[in-house]
N, CA and C atoms as an extended XYZ file, in Angstrom:
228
Properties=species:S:1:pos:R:3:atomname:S:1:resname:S:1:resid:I:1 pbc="F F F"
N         2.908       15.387       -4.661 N   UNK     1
C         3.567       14.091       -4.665 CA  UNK     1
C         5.071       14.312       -4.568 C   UNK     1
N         5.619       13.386       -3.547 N   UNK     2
C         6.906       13.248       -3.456 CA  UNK     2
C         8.092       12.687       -4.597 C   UNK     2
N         8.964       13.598       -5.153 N   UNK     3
C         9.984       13.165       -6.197 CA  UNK     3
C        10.614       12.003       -5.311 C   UNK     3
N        10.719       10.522       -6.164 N   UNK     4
C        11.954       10.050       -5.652 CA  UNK     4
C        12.906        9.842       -6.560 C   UNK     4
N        14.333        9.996       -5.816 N   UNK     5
C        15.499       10.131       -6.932 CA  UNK     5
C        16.115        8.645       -6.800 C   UNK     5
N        16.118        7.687       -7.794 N   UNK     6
C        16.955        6.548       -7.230 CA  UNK     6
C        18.236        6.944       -7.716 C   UNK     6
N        19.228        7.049       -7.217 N   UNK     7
C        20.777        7.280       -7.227 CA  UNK     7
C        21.247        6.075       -6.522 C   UNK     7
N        22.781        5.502       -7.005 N   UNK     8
C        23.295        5.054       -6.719 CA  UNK     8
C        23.745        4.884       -4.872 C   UNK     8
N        23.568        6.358       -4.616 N   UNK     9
C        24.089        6.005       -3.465 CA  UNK     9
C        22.896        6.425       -2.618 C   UNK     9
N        21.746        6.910       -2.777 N   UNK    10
C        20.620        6.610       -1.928 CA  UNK    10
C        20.363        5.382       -2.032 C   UNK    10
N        20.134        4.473       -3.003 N   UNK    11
C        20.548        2.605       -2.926 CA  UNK    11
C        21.304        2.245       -1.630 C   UNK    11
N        22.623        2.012       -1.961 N   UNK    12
C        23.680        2.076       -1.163 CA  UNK    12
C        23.544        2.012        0.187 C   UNK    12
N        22.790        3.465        0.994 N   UNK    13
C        22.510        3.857        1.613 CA  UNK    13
C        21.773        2.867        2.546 C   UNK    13
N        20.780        2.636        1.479 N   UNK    14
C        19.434        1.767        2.253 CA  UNK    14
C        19.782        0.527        2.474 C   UNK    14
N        19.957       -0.303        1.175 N   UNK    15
C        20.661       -1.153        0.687 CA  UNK    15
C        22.196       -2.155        1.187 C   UNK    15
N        22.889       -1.186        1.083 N   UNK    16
C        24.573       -1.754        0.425 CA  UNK    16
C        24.738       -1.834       -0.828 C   UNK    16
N        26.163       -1.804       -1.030 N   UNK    17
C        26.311       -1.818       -1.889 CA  UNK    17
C        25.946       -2.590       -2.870 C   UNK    17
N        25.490       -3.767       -2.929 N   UNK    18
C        24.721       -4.712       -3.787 CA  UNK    18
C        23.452       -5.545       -2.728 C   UNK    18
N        22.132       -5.227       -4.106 N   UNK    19
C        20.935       -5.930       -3.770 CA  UNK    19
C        20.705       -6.830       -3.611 C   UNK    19
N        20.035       -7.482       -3.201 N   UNK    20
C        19.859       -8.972       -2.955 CA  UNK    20
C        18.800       -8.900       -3.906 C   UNK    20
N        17.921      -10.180       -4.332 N   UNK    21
C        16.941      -10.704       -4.755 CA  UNK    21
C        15.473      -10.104       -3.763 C   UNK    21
N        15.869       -9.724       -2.721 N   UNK    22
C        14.491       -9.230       -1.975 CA  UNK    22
C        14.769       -7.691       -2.020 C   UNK    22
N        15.848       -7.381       -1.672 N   UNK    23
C        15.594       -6.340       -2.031 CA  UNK    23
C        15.594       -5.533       -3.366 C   UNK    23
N        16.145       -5.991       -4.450 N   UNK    24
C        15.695       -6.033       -6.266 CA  UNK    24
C        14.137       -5.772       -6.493 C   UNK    24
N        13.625       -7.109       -5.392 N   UNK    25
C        12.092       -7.093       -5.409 CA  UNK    25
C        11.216       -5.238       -5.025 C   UNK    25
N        11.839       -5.492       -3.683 N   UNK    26
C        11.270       -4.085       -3.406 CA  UNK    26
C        11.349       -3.152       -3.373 C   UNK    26
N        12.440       -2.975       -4.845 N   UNK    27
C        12.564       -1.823       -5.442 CA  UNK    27
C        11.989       -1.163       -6.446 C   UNK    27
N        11.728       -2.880       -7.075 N   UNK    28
C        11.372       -2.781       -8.689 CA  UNK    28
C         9.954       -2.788       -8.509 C   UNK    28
N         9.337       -3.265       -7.062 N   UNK    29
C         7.750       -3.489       -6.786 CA  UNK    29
C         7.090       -5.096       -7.540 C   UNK    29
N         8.235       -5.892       -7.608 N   UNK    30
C         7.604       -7.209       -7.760 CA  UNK    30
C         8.017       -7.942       -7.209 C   UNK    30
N         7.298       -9.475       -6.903 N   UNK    31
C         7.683      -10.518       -6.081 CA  UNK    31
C         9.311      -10.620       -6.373 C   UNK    31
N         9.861      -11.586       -5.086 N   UNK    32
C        10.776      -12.200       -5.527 CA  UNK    32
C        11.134      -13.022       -6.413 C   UNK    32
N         9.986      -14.026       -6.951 N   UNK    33
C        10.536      -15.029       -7.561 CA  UNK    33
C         9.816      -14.904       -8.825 C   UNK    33
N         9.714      -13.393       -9.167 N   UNK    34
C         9.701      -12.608      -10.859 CA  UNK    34
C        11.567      -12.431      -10.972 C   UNK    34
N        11.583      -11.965      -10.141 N   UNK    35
C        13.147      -11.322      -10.270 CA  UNK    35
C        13.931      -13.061      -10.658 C   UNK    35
N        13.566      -13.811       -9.747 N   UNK    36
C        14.247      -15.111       -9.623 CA  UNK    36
C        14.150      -15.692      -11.189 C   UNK    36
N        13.075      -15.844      -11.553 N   UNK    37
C        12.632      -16.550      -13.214 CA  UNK    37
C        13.009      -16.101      -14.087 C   UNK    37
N        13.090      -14.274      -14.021 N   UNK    38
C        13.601      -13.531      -15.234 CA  UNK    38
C        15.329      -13.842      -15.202 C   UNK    38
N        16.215      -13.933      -13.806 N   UNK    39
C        17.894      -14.257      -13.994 CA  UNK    39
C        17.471      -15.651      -14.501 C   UNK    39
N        16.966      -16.572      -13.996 N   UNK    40
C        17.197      -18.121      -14.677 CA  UNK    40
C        16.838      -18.074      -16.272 C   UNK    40
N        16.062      -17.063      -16.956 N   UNK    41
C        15.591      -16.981      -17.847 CA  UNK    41
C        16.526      -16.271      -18.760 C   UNK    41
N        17.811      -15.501      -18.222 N   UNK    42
C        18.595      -14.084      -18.800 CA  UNK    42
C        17.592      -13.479      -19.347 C   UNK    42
N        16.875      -13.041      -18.748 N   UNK    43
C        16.221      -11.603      -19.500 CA  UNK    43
C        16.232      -10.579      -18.000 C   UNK    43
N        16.750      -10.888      -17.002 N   UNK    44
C        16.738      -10.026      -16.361 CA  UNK    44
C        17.312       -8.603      -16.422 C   UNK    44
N        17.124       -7.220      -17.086 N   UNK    45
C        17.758       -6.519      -17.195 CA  UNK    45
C        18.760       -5.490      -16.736 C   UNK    45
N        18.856       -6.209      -15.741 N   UNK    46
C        20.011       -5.551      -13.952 CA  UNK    46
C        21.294       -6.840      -14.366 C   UNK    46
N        22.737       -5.488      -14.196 N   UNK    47
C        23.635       -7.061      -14.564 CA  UNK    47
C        23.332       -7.912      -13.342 C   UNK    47
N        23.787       -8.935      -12.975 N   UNK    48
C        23.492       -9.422      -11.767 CA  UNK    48
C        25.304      -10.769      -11.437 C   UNK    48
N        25.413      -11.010      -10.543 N   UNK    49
C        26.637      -11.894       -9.928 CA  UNK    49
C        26.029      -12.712       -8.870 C   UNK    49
N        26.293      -14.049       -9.021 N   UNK    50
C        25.982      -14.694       -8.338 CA  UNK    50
C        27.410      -14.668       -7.099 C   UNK    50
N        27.018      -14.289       -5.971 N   UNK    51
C        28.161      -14.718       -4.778 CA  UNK    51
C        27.628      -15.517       -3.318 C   UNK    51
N        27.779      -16.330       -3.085 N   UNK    52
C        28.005      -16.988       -2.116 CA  UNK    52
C        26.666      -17.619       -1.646 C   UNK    52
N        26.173      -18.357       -3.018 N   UNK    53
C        25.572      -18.759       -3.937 CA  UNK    53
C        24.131      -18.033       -3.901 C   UNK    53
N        24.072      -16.619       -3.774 N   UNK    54
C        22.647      -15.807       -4.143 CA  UNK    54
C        22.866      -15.140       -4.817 C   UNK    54
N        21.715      -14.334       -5.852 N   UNK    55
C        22.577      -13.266       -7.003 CA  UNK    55
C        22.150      -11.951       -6.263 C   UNK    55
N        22.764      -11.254       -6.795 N   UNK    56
C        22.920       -9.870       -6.484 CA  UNK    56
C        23.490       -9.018       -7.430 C   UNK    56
N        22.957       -7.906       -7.627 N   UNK    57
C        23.247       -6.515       -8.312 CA  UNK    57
C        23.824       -5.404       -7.922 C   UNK    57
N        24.325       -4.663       -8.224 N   UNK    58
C        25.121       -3.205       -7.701 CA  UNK    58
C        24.423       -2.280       -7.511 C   UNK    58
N        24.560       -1.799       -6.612 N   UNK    59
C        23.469       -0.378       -6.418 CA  UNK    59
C        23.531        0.540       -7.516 C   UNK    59
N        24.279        0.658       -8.215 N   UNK    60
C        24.745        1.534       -9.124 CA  UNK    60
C        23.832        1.080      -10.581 C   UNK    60
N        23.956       -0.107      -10.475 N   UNK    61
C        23.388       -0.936      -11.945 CA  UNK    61
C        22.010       -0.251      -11.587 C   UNK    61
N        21.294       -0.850      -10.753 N   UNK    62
C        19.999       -0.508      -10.422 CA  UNK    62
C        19.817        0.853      -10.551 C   UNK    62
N        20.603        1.565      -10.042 N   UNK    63
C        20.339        2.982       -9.875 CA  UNK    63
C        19.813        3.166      -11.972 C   UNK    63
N        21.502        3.014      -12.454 N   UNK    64
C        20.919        2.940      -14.085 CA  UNK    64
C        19.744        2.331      -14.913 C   UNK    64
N        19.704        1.432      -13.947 N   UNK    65
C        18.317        0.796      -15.281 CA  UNK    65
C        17.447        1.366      -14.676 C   UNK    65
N        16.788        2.085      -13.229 N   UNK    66
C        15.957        2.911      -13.104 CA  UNK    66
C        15.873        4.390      -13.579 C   UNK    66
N        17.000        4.721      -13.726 N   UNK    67
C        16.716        6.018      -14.262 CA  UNK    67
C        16.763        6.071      -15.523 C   UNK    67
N        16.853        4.738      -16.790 N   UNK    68
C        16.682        5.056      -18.154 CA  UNK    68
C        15.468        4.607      -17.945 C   UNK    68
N        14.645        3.949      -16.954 N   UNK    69
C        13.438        3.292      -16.699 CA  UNK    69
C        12.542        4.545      -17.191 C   UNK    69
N        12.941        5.331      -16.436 N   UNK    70
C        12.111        6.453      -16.021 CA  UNK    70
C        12.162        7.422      -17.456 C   UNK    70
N        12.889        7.415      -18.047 N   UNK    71
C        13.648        8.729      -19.285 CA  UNK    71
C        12.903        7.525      -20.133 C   UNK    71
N        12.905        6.021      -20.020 N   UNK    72
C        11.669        6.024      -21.004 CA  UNK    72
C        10.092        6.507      -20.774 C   UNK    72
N         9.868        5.613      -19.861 N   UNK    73
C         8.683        6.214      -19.246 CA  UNK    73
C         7.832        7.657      -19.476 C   UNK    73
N         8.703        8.726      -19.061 N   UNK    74
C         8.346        9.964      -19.686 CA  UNK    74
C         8.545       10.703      -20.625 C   UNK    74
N         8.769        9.806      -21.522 N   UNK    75
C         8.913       10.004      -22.834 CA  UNK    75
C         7.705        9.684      -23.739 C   UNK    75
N         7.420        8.171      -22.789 N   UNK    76
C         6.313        7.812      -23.771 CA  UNK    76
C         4.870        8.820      -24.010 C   UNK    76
């Protein structure tokens, strides 16, 4: 099985510098409008900015909450 590393700038890469809501989705592997309910809800755990009126996240944020994702994960 293939390691994948999410880093900031393999994000970036694919991405830009900030995610959209679809692509949040198909990173995290859930619909869009989980991602959508959890920001209207603040429990979304990606900071997120609303600009030009869609939200979006930093590649970088994402990159972090996936890789403590993971350091929990294999921990458990």
């Amino acid at each position: 099985m293939q390691e994948v590393k999410f880093t900031a700038d393999a994000l970036a890469e694919k991405y830009g510098a900030v995610l959209s809501t679809e692509n949040l989705a198909e990173v995290l592997g859930v619909k869009k409008t989980t991602i959508q309910q959890a920001i209207s809800r603040e429990t979304f755990q990606i900071p997120v900015a609303k600009i030009g009126g869609k939200w979006v996240a930093l590649a970088y944020d994402v990159a972090v909450y996936l890789s403590n994702a993971r350091v929990v994960f294999n921990a458990a």
